[in-house]
ROKEGU-745709 format. One line per 5 residues: for each residue x, y, z of C-alpha. Coordinates in Angstrom, 3 decimals. Layout:
X/Y/Z ~ ...
This chain:
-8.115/-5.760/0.910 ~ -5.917/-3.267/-0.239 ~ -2.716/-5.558/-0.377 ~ -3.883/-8.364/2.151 ~ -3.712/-11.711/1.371
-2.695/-10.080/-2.278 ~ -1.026/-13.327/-3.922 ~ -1.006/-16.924/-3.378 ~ 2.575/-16.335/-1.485 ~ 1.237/-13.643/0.690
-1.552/-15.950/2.303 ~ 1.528/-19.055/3.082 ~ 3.598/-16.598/5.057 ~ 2.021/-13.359/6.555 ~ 5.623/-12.340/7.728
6.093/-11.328/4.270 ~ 2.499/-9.871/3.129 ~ 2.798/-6.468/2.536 ~ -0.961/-5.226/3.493 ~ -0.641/-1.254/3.650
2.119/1.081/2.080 ~ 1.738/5.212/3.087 ~ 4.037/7.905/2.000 ~ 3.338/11.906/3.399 ~ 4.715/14.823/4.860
4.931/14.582/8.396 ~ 1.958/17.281/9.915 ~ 4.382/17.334/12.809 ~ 7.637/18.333/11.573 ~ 8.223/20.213/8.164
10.564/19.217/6.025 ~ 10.451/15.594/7.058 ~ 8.877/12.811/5.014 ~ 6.941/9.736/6.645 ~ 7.389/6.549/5.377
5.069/3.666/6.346 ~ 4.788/-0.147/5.601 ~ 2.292/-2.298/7.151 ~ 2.358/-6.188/7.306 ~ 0.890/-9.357/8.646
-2.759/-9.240/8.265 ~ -4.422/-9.928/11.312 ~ -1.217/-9.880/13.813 ~ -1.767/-10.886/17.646 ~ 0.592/-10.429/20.630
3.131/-13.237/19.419 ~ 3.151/-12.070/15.887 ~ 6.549/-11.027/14.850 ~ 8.676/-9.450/12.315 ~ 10.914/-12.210/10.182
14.315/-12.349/10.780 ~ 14.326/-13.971/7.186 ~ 12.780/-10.908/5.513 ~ 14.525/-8.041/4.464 ~ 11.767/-5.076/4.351
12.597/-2.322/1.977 ~ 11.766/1.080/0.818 ~ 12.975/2.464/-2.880 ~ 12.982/5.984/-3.598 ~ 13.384/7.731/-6.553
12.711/11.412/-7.972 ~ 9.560/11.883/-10.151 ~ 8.349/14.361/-12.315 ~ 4.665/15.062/-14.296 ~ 6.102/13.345/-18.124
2.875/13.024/-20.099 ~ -0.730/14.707/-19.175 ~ -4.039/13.922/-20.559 ~ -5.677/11.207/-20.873 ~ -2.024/9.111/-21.552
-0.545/10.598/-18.016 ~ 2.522/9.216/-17.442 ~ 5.587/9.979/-14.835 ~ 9.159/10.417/-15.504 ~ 11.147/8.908/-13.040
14.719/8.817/-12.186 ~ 16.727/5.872/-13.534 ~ 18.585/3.102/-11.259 ~ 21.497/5.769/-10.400 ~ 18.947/8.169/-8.873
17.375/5.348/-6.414 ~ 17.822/5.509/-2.475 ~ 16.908/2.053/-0.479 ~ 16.071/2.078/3.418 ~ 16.354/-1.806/4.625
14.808/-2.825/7.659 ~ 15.676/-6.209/9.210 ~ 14.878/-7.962/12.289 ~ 16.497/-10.029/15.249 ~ 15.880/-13.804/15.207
14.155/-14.250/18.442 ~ 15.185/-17.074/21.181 ~ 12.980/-19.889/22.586 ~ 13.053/-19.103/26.874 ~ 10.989/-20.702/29.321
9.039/-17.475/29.337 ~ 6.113/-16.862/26.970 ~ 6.996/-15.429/23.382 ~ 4.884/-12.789/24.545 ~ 7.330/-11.111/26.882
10.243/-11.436/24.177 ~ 11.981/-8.200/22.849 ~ 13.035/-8.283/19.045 ~ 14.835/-5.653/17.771 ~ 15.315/-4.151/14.131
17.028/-1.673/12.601 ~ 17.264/0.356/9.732 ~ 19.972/0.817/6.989 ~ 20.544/4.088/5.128 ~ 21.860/5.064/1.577
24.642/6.725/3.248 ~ 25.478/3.095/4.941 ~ 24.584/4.214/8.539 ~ 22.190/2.335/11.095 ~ 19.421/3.232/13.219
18.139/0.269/15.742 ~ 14.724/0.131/17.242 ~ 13.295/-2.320/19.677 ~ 10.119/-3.556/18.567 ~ 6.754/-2.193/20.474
8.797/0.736/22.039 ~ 6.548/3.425/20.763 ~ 9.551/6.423/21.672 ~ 11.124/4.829/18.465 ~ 14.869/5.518/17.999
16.861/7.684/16.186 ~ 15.996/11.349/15.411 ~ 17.729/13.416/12.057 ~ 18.172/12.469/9.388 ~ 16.003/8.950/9.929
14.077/8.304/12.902 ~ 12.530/4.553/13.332 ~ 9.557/2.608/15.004 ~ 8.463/-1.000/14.510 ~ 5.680/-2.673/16.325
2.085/-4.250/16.811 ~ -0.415/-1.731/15.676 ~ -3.749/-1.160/14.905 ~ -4.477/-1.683/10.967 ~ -5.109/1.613/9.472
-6.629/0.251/6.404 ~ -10.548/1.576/5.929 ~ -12.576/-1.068/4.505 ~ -16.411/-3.148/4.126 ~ -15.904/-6.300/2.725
-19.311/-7.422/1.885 ~ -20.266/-4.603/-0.315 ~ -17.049/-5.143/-2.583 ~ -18.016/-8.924/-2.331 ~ -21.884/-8.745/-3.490
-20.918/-6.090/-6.102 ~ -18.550/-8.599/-7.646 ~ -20.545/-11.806/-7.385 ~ -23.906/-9.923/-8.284 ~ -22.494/-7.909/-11.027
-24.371/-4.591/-9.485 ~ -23.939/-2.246/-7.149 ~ -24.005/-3.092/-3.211 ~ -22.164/0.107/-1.638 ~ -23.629/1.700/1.240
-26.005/-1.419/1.809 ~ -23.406/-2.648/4.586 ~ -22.096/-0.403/7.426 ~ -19.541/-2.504/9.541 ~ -15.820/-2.339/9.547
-14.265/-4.776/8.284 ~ -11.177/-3.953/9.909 ~ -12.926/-3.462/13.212 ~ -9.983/-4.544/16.016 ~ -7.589/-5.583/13.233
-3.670/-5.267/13.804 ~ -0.656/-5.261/11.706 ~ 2.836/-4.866/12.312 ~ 4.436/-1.236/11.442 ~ 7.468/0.335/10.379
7.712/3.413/10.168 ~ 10.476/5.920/9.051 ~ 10.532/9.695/8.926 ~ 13.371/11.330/6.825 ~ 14.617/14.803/6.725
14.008/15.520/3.034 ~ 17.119/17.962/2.373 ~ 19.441/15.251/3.860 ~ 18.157/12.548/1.120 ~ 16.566/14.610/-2.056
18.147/16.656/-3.880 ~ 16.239/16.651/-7.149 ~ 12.840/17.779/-7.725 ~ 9.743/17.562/-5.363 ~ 8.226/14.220/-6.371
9.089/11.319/-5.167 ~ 7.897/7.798/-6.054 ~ 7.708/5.503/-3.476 ~ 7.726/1.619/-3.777 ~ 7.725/-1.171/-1.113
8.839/-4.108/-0.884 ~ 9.704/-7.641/1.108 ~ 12.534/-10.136/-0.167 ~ 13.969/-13.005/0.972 ~ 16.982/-12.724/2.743
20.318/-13.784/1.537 ~ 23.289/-13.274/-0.879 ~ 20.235/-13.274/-4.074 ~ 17.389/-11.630/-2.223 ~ 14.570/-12.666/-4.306
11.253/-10.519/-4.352 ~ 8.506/-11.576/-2.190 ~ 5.550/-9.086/-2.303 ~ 5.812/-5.649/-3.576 ~ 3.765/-2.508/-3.053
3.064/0.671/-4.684 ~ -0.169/1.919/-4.744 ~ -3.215/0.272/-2.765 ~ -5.324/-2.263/-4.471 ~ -3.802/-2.792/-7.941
-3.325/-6.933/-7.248 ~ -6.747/-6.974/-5.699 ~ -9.006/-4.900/-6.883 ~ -7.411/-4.788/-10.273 ~ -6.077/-8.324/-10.378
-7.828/-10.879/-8.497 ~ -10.924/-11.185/-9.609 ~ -10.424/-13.401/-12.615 ~ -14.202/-14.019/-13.896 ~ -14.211/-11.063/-16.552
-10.962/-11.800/-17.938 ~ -11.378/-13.475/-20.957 ~ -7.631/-14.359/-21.967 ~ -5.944/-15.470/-18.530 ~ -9.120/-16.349/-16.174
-7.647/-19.697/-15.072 ~ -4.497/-18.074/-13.621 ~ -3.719/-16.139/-10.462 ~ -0.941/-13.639/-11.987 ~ -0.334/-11.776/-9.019
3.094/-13.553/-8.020 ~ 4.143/-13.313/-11.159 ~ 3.024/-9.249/-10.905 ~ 5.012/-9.659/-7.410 ~ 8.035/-10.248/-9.190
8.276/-7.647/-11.712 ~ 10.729/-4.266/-10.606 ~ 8.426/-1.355/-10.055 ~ 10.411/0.836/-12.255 ~ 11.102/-1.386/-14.946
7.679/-4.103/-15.514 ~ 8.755/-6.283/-18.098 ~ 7.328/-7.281/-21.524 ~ 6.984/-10.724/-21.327 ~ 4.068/-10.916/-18.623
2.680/-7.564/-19.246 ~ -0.281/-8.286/-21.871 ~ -1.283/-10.328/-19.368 ~ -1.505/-8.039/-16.818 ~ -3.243/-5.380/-19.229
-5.649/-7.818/-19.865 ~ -6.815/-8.820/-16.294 ~ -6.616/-5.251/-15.070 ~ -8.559/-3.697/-18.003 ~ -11.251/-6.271/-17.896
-11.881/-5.571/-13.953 ~ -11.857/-1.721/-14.140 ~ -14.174/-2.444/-17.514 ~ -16.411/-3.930/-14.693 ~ -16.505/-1.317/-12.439
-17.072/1.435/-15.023 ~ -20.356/-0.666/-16.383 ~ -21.919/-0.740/-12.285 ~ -23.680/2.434/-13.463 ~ -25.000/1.387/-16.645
-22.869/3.857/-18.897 ~ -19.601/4.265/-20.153 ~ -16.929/7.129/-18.332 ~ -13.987/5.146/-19.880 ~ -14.075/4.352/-23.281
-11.914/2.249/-23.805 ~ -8.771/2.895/-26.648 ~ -8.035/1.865/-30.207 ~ -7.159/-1.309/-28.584 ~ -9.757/-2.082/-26.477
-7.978/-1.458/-23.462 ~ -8.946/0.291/-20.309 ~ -7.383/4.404/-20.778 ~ -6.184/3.810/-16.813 ~ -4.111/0.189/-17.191
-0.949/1.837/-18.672 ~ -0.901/4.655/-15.842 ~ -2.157/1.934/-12.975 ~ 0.576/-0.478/-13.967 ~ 3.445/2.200/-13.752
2.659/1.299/-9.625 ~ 4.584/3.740/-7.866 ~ 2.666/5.597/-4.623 ~ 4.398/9.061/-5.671 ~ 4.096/12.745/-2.872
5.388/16.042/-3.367 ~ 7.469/16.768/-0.336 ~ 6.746/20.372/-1.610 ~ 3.753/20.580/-0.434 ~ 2.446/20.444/2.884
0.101/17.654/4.686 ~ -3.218/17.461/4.122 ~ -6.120/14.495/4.527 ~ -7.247/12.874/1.648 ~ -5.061/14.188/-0.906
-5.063/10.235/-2.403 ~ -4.323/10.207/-6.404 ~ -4.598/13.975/-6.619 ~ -1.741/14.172/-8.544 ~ -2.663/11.684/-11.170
-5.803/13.442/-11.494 ~ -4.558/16.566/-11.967 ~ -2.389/15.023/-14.954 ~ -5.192/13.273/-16.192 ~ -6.870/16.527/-16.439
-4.000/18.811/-17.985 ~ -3.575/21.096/-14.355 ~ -1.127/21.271/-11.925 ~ -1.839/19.543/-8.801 ~ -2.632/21.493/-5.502
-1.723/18.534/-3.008 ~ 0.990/16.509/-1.952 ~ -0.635/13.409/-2.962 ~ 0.917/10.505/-1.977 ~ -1.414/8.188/0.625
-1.979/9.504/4.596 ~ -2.860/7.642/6.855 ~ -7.033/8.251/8.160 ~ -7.809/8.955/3.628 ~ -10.691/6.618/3.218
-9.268/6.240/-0.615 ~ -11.081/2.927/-1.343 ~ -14.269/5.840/-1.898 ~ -12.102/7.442/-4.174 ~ -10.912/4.712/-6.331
-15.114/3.404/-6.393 ~ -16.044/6.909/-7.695 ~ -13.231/7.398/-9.828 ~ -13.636/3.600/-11.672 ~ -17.407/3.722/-11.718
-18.952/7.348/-12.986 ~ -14.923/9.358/-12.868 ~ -16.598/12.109/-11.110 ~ -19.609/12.328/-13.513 ~ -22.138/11.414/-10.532
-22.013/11.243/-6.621 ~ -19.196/9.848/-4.720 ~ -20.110/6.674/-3.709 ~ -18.801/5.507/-0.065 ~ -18.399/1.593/0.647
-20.442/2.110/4.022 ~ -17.374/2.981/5.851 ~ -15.755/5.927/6.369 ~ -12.831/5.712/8.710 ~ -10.585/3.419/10.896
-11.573/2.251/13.825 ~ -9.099/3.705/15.521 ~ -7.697/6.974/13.914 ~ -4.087/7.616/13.083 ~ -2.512/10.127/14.816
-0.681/13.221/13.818 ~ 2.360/12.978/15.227 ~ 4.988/10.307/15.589 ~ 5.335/6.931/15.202 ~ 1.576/8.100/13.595
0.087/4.562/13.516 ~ -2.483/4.064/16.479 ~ -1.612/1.361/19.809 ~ -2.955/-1.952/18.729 ~ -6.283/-2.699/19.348
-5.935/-5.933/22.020 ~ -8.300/-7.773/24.042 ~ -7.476/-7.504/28.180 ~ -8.451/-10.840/28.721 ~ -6.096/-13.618/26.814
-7.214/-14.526/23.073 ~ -6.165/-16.084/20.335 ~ -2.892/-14.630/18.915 ~ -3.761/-13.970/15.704 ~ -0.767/-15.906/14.431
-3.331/-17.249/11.702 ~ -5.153/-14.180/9.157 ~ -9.028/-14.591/9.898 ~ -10.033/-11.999/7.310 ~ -11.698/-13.135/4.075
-9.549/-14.692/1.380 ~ -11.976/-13.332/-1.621 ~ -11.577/-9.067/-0.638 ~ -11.558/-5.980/-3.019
């Protein structure tokens, strides 16, 4: 599910799963970027940000560097990058139920400055240049997991055959930032946008890390059509690689398992859109694994405007969107059409089509958590499937 339960690490601490990562122009305020990480799949009342987690976003500037069927960014180099951390308070043990307890977070800037929030207050804090929220929300993410699951075990397609959300009353916890672009770019209209969770401490170390949806689970977990690494789960080690600089030593690996999955996918239709290279490798793995979610703050908001911009470079045109990943784009249809027939047949739609809850257009954009009136169980534990997209 796009990043859910996305590496053996994820599913022993959800604090630390990254499940959703969202980067747009706000359709509220011009000339403000939004920012959004989602985490802890299936989060109830007394679920909780970690005070042991730092949770980070890394900017850089981007521009179009190769188009065609090689499309590549150019990115800026280590100098160029801008971090937001967010951290959160450790929370006390009172007589009173966890549920009533108040953490707080904040954010730190580039520029070294602060802003605090206090988590579930949906006002947020802070206004220009960075304005906060953190909280219990409802899980944006738009997805059927027994169509994904049949197609996979079956080896043919089962889209469309199931209709129910998957995500039907899910929640997540949310941060959200929204930056005033002229304060923190200064180079360029693209930005490339990676998130990430670390451990806390004088040598954070890497926990999960997030670019764009579904590379580690639609791309990596399946291992049954990889025929050099199919005994391994390499998505910790995929976890640990910088964004902006994947190493050499793991990365055949990686080029392997993702080009033998997206292989898969292209064959559901019984004919080849994506011959593969010289090499025998899938003509999307290079571009995939460079797995930065990058907008143009240029341009302004629009729905669905998901990996526009790589297929405009893919193509040899200038893009018309500003890319990047809103919040209601049902992209999981676009990545199924794109890896199956590339456009070269109808779009084909998992069954469903939007959250069940919509996201809303203006600020802190992520919908009210969907909770029962009556008590339930908290959630603490993720109930969603461990096999997903």
């Amino acid at each position: 599910m796009s990043d859910h339960l996305s590496s053996p690490r994820a599913l022993a601490d959800p604090a630390c799963d990254i499940c959703d990562l969202f980067a747009f122009p706000s359709p509220d305020r011009p000339g403000h970027l939004v920012l959004v990480m989602t985490v802890f799949p299936r989060a109830g009342r007394t679920s909780r940000f970690s005070d042991a987690v730092l949770y980070r976003f890394r900017l850089r500037p981007a521009a179009i560097g190769v188009t065609g069927p090689k499309a590549q960014f150019a990115v800026g180099g280590d100098e160029e990058e801008i971090v937001f951390d967010c951290t959160f308070s450790d929370l006390p043990s009172p007589e009173t139920s966890s549920a009533e307890l108040s953490q707080t977070g904040k954010c730190k800037t580039p520029s070294g400055g602060e802003v605090s929030v206090t988590v579930n207050d949906r006002n947020g804090s802070g206004s220009d240049p960075v304005r906060m929220f953190a909280g219990l929300v409802s899980d944006p993410f738009i997805f059927q997991f027994e169509s994904i699951f049949e197609t996979l075990k079956t080896g043919r397609m089962a889209f469309g055959k199931f209709t129910k959300n998957t995500m039907k009353d899910a929640n997540v916890l949310g941060i959200v930032l929204e930056l005033q672009v002229d304060k923190w770019f200064k180079r360029g209209s693209l930005i490339a946008v990676v998130g990430e969770t670390l451990s806390m401490g004088r040598n954070p170390v890497r926990l999960e890390r997030v670019g764009r949806p579904e590379i580690k689970n639609i791309g990596m977990q399946w291992t049954g059509y990889d025929t050099v690494n199919r005994d391994i789960d390499i998505r910790d080690l995929y976890n640990q690689e910088d964004a902006f600089h994947v190493g050499k030593d793991y990365r055949r690996a990686y080029e392997a398992r993702l080009s033998s999955n997206l292989k898969f996918y292209d064959g559901l239709d019984d004919k080849v859109d994506w011959p593969p290279d010289e090499d025998g490798k899938h003509p999307l793995v290079d571009l995939l694994l460079e797995d930065l979610l990058v907008v143009d703050v240029s341009k302004p908001f629009a729905e669905n405007t998901w990996f526009e911009i790589e297929r405009a470079m893919l193509a040899g045109r200038g893009h018309e969107t500003c890319g990047g990943r809103t919040l209601n784009d049902d992209f999981l249809d676009t990545y199924y059409t794109m890896f199956i027939n590339d456009g070269n047949g109808p779009r084909i739609s998992d069954g469903v089509d939007h959250a069940s809850v919509p996201a809303s257009r203006v600020f802190p954009y992520l919908a009210p958590a969907s909770l029962p009136k009556a008590s339930a169980p908290t959630g603490e534990e993720s109930s969603a499937p461990a096999e997903a997209a």
